[in-house]
N, C-alpha and C positions, 0 to 999 in steps of 0.2 A: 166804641162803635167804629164801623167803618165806614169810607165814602170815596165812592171813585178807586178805591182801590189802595186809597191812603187812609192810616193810623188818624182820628181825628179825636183828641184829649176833649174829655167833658167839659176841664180848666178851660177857661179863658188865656188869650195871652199874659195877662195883670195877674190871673194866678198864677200861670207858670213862674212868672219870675217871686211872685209870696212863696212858693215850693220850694222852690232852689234858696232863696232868702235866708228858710229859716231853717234848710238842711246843713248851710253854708255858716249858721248864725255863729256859730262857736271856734271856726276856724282860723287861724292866721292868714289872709292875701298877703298876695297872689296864691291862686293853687286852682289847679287845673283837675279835670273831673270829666269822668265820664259816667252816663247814665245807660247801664246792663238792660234795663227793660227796650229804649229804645237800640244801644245797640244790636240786640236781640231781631229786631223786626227787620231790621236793615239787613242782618244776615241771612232771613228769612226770605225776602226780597233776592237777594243774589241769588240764593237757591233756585228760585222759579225762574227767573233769568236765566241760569246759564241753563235750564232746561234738560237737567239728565247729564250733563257734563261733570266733570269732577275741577274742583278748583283748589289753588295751590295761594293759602295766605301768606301774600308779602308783606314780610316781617318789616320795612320802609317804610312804611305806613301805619303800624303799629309800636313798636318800639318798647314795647313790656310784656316782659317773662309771663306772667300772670293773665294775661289774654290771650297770648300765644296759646298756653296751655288752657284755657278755656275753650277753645275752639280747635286745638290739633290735634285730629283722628276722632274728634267726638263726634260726628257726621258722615253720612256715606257720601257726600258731596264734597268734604274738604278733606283736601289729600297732598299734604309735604307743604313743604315751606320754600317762599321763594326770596334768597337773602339778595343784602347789596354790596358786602364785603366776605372775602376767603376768614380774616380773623372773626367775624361776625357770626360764621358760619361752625367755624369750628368751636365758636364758647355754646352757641346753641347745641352744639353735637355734646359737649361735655356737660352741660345740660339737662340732656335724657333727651336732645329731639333727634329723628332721623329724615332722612325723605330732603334732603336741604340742595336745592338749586341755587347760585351763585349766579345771580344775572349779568352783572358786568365783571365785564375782566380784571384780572389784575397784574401787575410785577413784580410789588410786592414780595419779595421772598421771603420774609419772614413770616408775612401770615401765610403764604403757599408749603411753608416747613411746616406749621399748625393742622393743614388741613391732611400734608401727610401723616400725621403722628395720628388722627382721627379715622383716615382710612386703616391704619394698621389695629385701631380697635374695632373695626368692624363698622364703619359707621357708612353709610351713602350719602356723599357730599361728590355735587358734580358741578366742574366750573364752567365758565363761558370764554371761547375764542370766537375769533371774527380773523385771525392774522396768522400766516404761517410762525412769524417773529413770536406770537405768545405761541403759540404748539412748538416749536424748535425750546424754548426756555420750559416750559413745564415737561418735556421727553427729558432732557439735560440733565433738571433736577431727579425728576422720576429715577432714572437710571440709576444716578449716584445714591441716588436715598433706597434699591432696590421695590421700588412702589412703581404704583401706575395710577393716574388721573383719569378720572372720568370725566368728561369732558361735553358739553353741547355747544354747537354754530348757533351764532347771531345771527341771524339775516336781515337786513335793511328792508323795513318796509314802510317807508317813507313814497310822496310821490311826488315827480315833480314835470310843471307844466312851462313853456315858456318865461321867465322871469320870476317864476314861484318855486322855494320849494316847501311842500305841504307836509311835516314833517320834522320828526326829532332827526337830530345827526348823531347817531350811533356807530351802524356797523359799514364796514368798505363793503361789505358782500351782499349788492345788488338784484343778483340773478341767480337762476338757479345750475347755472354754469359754475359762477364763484362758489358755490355750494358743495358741489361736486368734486372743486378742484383743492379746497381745503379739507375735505372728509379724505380723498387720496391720499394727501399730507398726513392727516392722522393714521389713516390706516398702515404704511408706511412706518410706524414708528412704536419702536415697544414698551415706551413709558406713558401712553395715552393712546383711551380708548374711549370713541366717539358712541356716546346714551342717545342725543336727542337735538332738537333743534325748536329754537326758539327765536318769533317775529312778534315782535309788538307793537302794533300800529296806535302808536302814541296820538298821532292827528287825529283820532278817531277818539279814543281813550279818552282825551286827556284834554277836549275842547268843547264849553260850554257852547251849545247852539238852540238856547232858549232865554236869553239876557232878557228881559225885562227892558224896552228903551230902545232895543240894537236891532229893530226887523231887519234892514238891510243885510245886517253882518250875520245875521243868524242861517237869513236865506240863503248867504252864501257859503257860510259856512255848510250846511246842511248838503247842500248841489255839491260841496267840493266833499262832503265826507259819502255821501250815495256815490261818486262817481270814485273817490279809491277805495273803498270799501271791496268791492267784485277783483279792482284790478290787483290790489297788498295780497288777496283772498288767493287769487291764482296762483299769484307767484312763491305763495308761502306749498301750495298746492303741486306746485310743477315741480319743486324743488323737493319734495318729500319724494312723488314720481320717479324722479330723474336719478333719487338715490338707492331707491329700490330698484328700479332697471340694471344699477352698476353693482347690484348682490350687497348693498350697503342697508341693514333693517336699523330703524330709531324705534327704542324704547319709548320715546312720549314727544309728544308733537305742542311746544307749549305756545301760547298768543295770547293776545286781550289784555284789556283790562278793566278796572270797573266800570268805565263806563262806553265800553264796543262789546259786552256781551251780544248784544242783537245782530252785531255782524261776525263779530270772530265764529261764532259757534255755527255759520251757516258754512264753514270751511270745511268740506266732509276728514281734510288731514288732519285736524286738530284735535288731540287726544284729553287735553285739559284747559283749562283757563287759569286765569291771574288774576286774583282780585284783594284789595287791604283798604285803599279808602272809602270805600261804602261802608265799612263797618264803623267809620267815627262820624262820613258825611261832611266834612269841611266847608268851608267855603263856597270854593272851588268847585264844589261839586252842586250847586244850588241849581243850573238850569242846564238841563239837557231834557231834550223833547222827548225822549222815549221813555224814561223812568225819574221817578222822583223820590230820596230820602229825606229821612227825619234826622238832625242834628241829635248825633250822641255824646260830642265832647264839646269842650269848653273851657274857660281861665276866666275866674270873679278875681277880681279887683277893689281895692276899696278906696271912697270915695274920701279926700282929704282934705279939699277947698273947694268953697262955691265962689269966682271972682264974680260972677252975674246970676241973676233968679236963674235963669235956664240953661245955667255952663255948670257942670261938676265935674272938679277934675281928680282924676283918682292917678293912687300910687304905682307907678309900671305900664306894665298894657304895654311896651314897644318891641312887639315880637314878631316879624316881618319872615316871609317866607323867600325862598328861593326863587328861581326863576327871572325872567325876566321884571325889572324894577316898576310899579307903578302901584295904583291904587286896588287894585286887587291883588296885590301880595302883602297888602296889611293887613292886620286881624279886622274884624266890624265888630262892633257892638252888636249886642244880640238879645239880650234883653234888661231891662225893660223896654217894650217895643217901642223905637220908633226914637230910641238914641242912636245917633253920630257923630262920628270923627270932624273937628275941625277941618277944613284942606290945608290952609295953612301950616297947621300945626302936625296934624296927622298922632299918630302913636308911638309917645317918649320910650324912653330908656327908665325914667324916673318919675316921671309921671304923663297922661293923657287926659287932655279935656274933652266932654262930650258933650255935648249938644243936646238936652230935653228939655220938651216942654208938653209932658202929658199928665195921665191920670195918676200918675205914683208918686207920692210927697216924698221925693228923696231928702234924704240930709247926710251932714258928715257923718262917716261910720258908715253908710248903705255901701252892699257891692253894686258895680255893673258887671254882667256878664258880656264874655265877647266871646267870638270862634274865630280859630285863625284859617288861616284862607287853606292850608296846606293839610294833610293828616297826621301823620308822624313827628312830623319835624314842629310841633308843639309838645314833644318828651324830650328836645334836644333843651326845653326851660326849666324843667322843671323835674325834681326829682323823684316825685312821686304821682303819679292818678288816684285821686277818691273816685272810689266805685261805687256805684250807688243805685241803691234796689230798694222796693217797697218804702219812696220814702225816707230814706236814713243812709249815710257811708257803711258799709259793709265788706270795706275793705282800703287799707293803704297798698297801693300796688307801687311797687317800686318801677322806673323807666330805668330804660339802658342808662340812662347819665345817673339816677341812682343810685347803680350798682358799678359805677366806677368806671365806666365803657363808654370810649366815644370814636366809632371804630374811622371813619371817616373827616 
């Protein structure tokens, strides 16, 4: 059934985790999984969100062959892939995928030689500058290699207020002056040729402002993301302007990410969006006031020693995400509900103790389940995703570290 507009399971919480228990009963832990039905609904979600938009899944966020193709071009809403390495991009083009943006820049010349050997098969892989230094080095090569790079500008769409600044550090190109004066630069040059341009307002995206505990921080987060919301909105907007007035057209105007659908898409410049971790729902992604997902991924552990009735500590579990260091870049327990991490202790290498004392008679041999706070970068653990539908694994899906890849 449904309620408020969220998936509400018949199960109980104490079933959910007897569900997974006894899908999990035969397995070897650690091993990491994801659940097809709920990820399904989360993509169903993005959909109505980005509201008629087309959106581009970032493959950083997913990290297996076998979802990527589960979801690329199957949809009139999901449209190309948006990578985070040139070698990343060019194994997916050898792959069978097309449509492949390259968000961040590279130097790289070996994987930039990769992604020329790809344009010469005919493939649509387009990189990202922000730097005359990277457009002078990909013309260089281009030339010598007789090829040409397709190419989109960064734009910086960070904001920043006396002693703050509200925002990722990406790109130098602030304004839609900088915009202007690096698309010149390209245009100028016969081994790259400028497709598109892409801002994404990470501050917006990428910052929970419904914590549970944090009124203060939410509220303020929330005032600081209303207020650069309209201003990133402009300048991503003035800067498209500014480059059609100089006889300069972009192919596609990219922004967002899963969770600034509600503002990026009010940018009348913006031709698509960006979105990958709604589709697993991490952590990370638990409170934001405008939309809410369902957890589709996850890592069972098993449980090894009891040192107290209500401590069980299982084998693994220390898989820590990126970013800034603190307690929300460790995985959480996730069910049986209402286990936690020591503080002390936190989540080993070798083993994690947790903290229950509820309705479910664990013992040695029981999993706990956790979710790591990040989406992707829980395939950089493990080699494979159980997939899992009606009920039962319905598939070993290998991740990029499965298959031998570890491009970053």
């Amino acid at each position: 059934m449904l309620m408020d507009g969220f998936h509400v399971a018949a199960n109980t919480a104490g079933n959910q985790y007897q569900r997974y228990k006894a899908i999990l009963a035969q397995e070897r832990l650690p091993v990491a999984f994801v659940d097809l039905e709920v990820m399904q609904r989360n993509v169903d979600a993005l959909a109505k969100r980005a509201a008629g938009l087309p959106i581009r899944l970032v493959t950083k966020s997913v990290r297996c062959l076998s979802i990527l193709r589960r979801y690329y071009g199957k949809g009139p809403f999901l449209s190309g892939l948006m990578c985070y390495s040139p070698a990343e991009a060019a194994w997916l083009a050898e792959e069978g995928f097309d449509d492949l943006l390259v968000a961040y820049p590279s130097a790289e010349t070996a994987d930039l030689a990769g992604v020329i050997r790809q344009l010469r098969l005919g493939r649509n892989i387009v990189l990202m500058v922000d730097s005359p230094v990277q457009v002078d080095h990909l013309d260089r090569m281009a030339r010598e290699s007789a090829a040409v790079f397709r190419v989109a500008i960064d734009l910086d769409m960070s904001s920043d207020l006396p002693g703050l600044h509200f925002g990722v550090r990406r790109s130098p190109l602030t304004t839609p002056s900088d915009v202007l004066a690096l698309a010149r630069r390209i245009d100028g040059c016969t081994g790259v040729r400028l497709m598109g341009l892409m801002g994404y307002e990470g501050q917006i995206a990428g910052l929970m402002d419904d914590v549970p505990g944090q009124g203060l921080r939410n509220l303020i987060l929330r005032r600081l993301k209303a207020w650069s919301g309209p201003q990133v909105n402009a300048r991503r907007d003035d800067s498209v302007h500014m480059l059609k007035k100089a006889g300069i057209h972009l192919r596609f105007v990219n922004g967002g990410g899963s969770g600034s659908f509600e503002s990026t898409r009010t940018d009348p410049s913006v031709t698509e969006l960006a979105a990958g971790s709604a589709l697993y729902a991490p952590a990370l992604f638990d409170h934001y006031r405008n939309f809410k997902l369902e957890p589709a991924a996850g890592f069972a552990v098993r449980i090894a020693r009891q040192p107290k009735r209500d401590v069980f500590t299982c084998s693994g579990g220390g898989y820590p995400a990126s970013g800034p260091s603190g307690l929300n870049r460790a995985p959480i327990p996730w069910l049986p509900e209402g286990s936690r991490l020591i503080p002390d202790e936190g989540a080993g290498e070798v083993q994690t103790p947790v903290v229950y004392d509820g309705p479910e008679e664990l013992r040695i041999g029981d999993p706990v389940l956790f979710r790591h706070a990040k989406a992707g970068e829980l395939c950089e653990r493990f080699n494979e995703l159980l997939l899992i539908e009606n009920g039962q694994v319905v598939e070993r899906a290998k991740t990029y570290r499965g298959q031998g890849h570890c491009f970053l």
